[in-house]
TORMARDREN-287147 format. One record per residue: residue number from 0; residue in one letter; x, y, z of N, C-alpha, C in turn. Coordinates in pm, whole numbers, always signed. Atoms other than C-alpha are relative to their C-alpha. Layout:
! residues N
NUM|a|X|Y|Z|X|Y|Z|X|Y|Z
...
! end
This chain:
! residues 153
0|x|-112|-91|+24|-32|+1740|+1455|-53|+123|-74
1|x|+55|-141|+78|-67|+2082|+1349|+75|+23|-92
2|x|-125|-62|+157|+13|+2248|+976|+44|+56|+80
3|x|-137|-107|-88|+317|+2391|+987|-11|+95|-180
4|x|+44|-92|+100|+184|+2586|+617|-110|-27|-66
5|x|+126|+55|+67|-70|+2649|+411|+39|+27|-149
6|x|+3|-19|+115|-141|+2676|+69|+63|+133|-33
7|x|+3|-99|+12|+64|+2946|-98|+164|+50|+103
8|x|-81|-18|-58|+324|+2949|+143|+163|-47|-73
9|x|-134|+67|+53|+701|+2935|+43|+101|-21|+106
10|x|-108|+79|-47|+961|+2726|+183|+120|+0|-58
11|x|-172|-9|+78|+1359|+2816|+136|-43|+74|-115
12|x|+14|-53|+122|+1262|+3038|-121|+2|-64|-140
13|x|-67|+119|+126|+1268|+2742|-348|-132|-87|-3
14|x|+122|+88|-15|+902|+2585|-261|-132|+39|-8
15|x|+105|-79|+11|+577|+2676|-302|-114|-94|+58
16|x|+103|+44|-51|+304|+2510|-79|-122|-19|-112
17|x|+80|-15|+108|+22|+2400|-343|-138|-60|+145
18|x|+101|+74|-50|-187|+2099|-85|+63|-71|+97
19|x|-98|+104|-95|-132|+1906|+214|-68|-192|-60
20|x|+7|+159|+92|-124|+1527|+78|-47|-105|+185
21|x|+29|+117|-120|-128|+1348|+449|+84|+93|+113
22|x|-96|-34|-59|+15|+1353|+775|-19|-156|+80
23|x|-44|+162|-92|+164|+1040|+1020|+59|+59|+131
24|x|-60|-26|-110|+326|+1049|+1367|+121|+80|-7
25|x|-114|-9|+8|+674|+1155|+1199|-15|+146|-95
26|x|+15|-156|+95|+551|+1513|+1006|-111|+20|-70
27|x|+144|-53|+85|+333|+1612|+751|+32|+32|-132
28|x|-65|+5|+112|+367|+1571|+379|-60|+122|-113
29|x|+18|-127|+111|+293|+1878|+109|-12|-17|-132
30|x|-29|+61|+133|+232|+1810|-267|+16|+183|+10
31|x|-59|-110|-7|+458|+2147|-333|-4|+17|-151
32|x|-59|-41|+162|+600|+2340|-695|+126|+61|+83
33|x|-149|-80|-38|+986|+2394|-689|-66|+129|-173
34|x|+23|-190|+32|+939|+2769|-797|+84|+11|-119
35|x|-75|+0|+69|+1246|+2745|-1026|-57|-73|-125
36|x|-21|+127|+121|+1176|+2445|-1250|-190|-27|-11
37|x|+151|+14|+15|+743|+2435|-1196|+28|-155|+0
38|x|+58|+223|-25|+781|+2016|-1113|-54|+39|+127
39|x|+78|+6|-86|+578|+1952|-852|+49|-137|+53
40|x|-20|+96|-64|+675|+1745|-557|-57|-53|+169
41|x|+80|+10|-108|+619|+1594|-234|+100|+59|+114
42|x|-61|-90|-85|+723|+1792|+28|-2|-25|+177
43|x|+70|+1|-70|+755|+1645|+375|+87|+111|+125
44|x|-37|-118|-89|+790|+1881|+714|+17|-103|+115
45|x|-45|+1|-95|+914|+1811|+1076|+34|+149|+69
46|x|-31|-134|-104|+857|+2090|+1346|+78|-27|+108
47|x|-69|+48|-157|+1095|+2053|+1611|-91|+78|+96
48|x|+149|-44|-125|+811|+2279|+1800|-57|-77|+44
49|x|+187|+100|-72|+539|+2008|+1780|+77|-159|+26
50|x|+7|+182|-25|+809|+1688|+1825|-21|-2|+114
51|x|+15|+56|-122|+748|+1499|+2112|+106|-62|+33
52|x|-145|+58|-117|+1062|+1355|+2187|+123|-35|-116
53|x|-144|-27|+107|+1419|+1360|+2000|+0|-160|-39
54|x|+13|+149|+135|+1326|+1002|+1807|-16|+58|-102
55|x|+26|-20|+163|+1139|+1152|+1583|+100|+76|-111
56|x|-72|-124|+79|+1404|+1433|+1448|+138|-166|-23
57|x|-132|+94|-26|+1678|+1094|+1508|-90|-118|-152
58|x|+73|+115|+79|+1393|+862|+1253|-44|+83|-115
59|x|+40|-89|+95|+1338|+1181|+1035|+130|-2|-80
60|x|-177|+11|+56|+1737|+1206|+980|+47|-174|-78
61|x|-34|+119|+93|+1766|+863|+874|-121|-27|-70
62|x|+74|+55|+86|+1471|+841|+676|+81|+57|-147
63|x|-95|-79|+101|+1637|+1111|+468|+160|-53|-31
64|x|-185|+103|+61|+1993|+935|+469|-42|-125|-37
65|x|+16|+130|+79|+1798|+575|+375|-59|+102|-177
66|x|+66|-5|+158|+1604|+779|+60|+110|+50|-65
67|x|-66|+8|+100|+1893|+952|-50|+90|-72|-98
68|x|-102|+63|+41|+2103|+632|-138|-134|-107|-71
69|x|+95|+57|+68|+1788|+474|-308|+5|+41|-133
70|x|+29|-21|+147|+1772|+425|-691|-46|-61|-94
71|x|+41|+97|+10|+1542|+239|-805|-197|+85|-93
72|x|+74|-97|+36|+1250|+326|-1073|-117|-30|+101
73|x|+165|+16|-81|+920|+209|-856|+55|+96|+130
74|x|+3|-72|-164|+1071|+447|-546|+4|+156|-52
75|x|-18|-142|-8|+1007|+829|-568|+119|+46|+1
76|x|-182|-6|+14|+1378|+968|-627|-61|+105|+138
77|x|-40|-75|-101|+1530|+1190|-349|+21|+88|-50
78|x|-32|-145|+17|+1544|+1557|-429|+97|+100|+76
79|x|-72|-95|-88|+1653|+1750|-105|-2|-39|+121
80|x|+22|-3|-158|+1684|+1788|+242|+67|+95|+24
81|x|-73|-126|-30|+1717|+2129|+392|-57|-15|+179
82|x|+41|-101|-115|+1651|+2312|+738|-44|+107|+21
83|x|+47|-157|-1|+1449|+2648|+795|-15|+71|+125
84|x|-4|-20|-119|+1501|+2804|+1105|-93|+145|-49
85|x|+85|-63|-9|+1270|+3058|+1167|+11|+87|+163
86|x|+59|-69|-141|+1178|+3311|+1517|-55|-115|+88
87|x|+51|+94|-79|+946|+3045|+1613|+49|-144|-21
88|x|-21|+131|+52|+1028|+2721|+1466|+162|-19|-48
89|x|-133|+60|+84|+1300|+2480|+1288|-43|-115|-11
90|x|+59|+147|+65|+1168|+2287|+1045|+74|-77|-114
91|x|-85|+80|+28|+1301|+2026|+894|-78|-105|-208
92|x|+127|+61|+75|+1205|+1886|+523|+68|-110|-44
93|x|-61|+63|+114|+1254|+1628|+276|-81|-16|-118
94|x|+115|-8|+111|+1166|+1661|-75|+41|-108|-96
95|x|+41|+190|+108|+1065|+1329|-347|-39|+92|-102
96|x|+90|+13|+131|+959|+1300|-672|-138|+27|+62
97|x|+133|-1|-34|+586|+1357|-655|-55|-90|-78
98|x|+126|+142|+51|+356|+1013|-768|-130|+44|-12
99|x|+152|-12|-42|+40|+1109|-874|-55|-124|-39
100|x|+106|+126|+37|-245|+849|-890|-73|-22|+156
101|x|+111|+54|-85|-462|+653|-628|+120|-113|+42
102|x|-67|+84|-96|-367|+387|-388|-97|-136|-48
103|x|+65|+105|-11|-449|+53|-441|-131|-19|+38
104|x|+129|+45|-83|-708|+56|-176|-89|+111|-35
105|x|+168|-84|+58|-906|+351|-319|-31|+2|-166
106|x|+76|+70|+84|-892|+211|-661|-113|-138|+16
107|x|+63|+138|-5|-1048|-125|-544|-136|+49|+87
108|x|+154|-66|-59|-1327|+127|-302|-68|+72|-106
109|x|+53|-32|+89|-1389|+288|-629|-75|-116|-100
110|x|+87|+99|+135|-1516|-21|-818|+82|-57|-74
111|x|-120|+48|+137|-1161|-107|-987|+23|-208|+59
112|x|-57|+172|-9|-1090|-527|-1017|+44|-10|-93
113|x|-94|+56|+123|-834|-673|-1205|-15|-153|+1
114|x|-29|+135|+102|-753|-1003|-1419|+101|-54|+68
115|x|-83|+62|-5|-493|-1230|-1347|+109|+69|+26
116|x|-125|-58|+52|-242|-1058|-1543|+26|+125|+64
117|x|-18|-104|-99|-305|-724|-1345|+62|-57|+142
118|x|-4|+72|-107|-278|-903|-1034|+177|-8|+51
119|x|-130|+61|+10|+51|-1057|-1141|+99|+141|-52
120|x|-73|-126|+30|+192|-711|-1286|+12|+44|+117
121|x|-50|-48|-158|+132|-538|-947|+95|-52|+115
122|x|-68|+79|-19|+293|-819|-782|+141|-21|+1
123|x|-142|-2|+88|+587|-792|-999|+99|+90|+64
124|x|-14|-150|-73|+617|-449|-922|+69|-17|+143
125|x|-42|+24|-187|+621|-486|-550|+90|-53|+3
126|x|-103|+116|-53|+862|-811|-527|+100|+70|-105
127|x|-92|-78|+86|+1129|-578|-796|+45|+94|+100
128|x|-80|-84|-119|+1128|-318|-530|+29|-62|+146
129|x|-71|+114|-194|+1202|-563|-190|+69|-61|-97
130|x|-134|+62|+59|+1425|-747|-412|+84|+117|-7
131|x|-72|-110|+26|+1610|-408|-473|+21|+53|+158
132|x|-7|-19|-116|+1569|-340|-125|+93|-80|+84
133|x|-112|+89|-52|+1714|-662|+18|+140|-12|-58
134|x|-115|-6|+41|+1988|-645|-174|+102|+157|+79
135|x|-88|-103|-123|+2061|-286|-25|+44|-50|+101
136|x|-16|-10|-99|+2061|-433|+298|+128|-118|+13
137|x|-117|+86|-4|+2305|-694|+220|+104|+34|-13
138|x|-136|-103|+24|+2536|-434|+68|+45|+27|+131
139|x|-11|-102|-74|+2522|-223|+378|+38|-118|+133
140|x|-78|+89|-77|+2591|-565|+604|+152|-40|-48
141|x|-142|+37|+26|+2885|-659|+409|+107|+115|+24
142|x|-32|-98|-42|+2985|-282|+429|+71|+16|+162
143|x|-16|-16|-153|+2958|-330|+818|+121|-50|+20
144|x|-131|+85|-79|+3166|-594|+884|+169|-33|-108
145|x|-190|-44|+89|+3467|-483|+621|+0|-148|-91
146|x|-43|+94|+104|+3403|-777|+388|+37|+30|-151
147|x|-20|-39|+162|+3552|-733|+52|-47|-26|-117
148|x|+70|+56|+112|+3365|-955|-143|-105|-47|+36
149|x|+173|+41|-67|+2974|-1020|-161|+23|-108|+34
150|x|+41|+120|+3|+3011|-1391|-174|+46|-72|+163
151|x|-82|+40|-118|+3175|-1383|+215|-184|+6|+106
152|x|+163|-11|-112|+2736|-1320|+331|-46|-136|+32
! end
């Protein structure tokens, strides 16, 4: 996939391109500065130029309607979601908290091993946010089918 900015570039007059962090099948993510407030976040893009087929803009839209109803401290909060139409383009973003640090897997290629108790902290971690998760999804079933009270799952 091709950038859709570079460093330096502003977005909605409200963003400021700093680095590109990654990209996946579904866009391309930005570690940005909101211009206003100097936090620094993650910034991701969707070109409707470069999609390949109206999933992705349909799996981009609900990624952004699952993060904004997320609240939970281990998940990046939800910031924004705009549109930028442009001459050539119409791009599409969503902006997070920004996480800095390393990934698991390039602390452990760097030389990092943990104890037990690390082990079991990370662990923790993880099974706190899928517990917080499954529980969303139970909400959002009971939601479905018009039950009034949790205890009808």
């Amino acid at each position: 996939m091709e950038e859709m900015h570079q460093p330096g570039d502003i977005i909605a007059e409200k963003y400021r391109i700093i680095d590109t962090l990654g990209q996946g099948g579904n866009g391309i993510t930005y570690k940005a500065e909101d211009i206003k407030t100097g936090d620094r976040v993650a910034l991701k893009a969707l070109s409707f130029y470069h999609m390949t087929d109206w999933k992705q803009m349909e799996l981009f839209d609900r990624e952004a309607q699952t993060l904004a109803n997320l609240n939970h401290p281990g998940i990046p909060k939800y910031l924004d979601y705009f549109q930028v139409d442009t001459p050539e383009d119409r791009g599409f973003y969503i902006v997070q908290q920004l996480v800095v640090g390393k990934s698991l897997a390039e602390l452990v290629k760097n030389g990092w091993r943990s104890n037990e108790a690390g082990v079991r902290n990370i662990a923790t971690q993880v099974l706190n946010i899928l517990i917080y998760l499954q529980s969303l999804k139970q909400k959002l079933l009971w939601q479905l089918r018009g039950d009034s009270s949790e205890t009808n799952g």
